[in-house]
N, C-alpha and C positions, 0 to 999 in steps of 0.2 A: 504494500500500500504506500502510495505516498499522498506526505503528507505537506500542504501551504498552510502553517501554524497563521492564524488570526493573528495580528499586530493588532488589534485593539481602537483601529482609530478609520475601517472599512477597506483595510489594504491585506495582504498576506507578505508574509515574509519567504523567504529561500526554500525551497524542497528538501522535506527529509524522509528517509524513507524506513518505513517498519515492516522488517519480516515476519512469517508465520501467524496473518493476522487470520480469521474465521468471520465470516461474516453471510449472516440470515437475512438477506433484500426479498424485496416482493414489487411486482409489479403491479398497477392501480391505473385504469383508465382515468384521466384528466381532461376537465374542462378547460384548458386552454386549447385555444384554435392554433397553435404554433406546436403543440405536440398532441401525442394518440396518447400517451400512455406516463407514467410518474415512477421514480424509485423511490421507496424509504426501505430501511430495517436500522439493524443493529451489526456493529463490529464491534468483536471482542478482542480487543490486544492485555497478552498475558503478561505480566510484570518481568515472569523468567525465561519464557519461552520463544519471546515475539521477541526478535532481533531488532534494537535500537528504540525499543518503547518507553515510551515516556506520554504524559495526562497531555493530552491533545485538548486544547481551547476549544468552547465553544464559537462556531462562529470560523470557523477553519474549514477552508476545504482539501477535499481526501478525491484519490484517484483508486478505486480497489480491482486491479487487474484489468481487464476490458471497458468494466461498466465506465460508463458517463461520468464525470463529478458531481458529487456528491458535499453540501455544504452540512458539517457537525453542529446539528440543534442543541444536541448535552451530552457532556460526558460526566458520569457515574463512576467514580470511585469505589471500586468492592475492594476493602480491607477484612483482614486477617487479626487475629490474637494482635494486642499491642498497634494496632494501628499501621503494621504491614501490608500494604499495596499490593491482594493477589492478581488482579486484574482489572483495567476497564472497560464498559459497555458505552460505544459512541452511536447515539440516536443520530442516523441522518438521513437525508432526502434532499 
């Protein structure tokens, strides 16, 4: 996956890229007249597994293999005993 981390101010910064990410999309017919059809789901990048992960901003866009881009609505932090970071879940569409 790669990923243009939000800067914060409607820009993206420099591409970085996460290996071993999983990710549940589904496709949604849309009312817009410029397209048929909508992505959303979920990417799960693993704290130990997904090569170069790190808590991706909301507000970032993500490229996950083929699909289309895809802009990160929120990112969910699921921790562990002690406040350990096992993975996050990035809502996007």
């Amino acid at each position: 996956m790669l990923v243009f981390p939000s800067d914060g101010m409607g820009g993206f910064g420099e591409a970085r890229s996460i290996r071993h990410v999983r990710a549940e999309i589904t496709e949604a017919m849309c009312d817009d007249a410029h397209r048929s059809s909508a992505l959303s789901g979920r990417v799960f990048v693993d704290a130990v597994n997904s090569q170069g992960a790190f808590e991706v901003p909301a507000g970032s866009r993500v490229l996950v293999g083929s699909l289309p881009h895809m802009i990160v609505r929120s990112c969910k932090r699921c921790a562990v005993i002690r406040g350990r970071v096992h993975h996050w879940e990035l809502e996007v569409s």
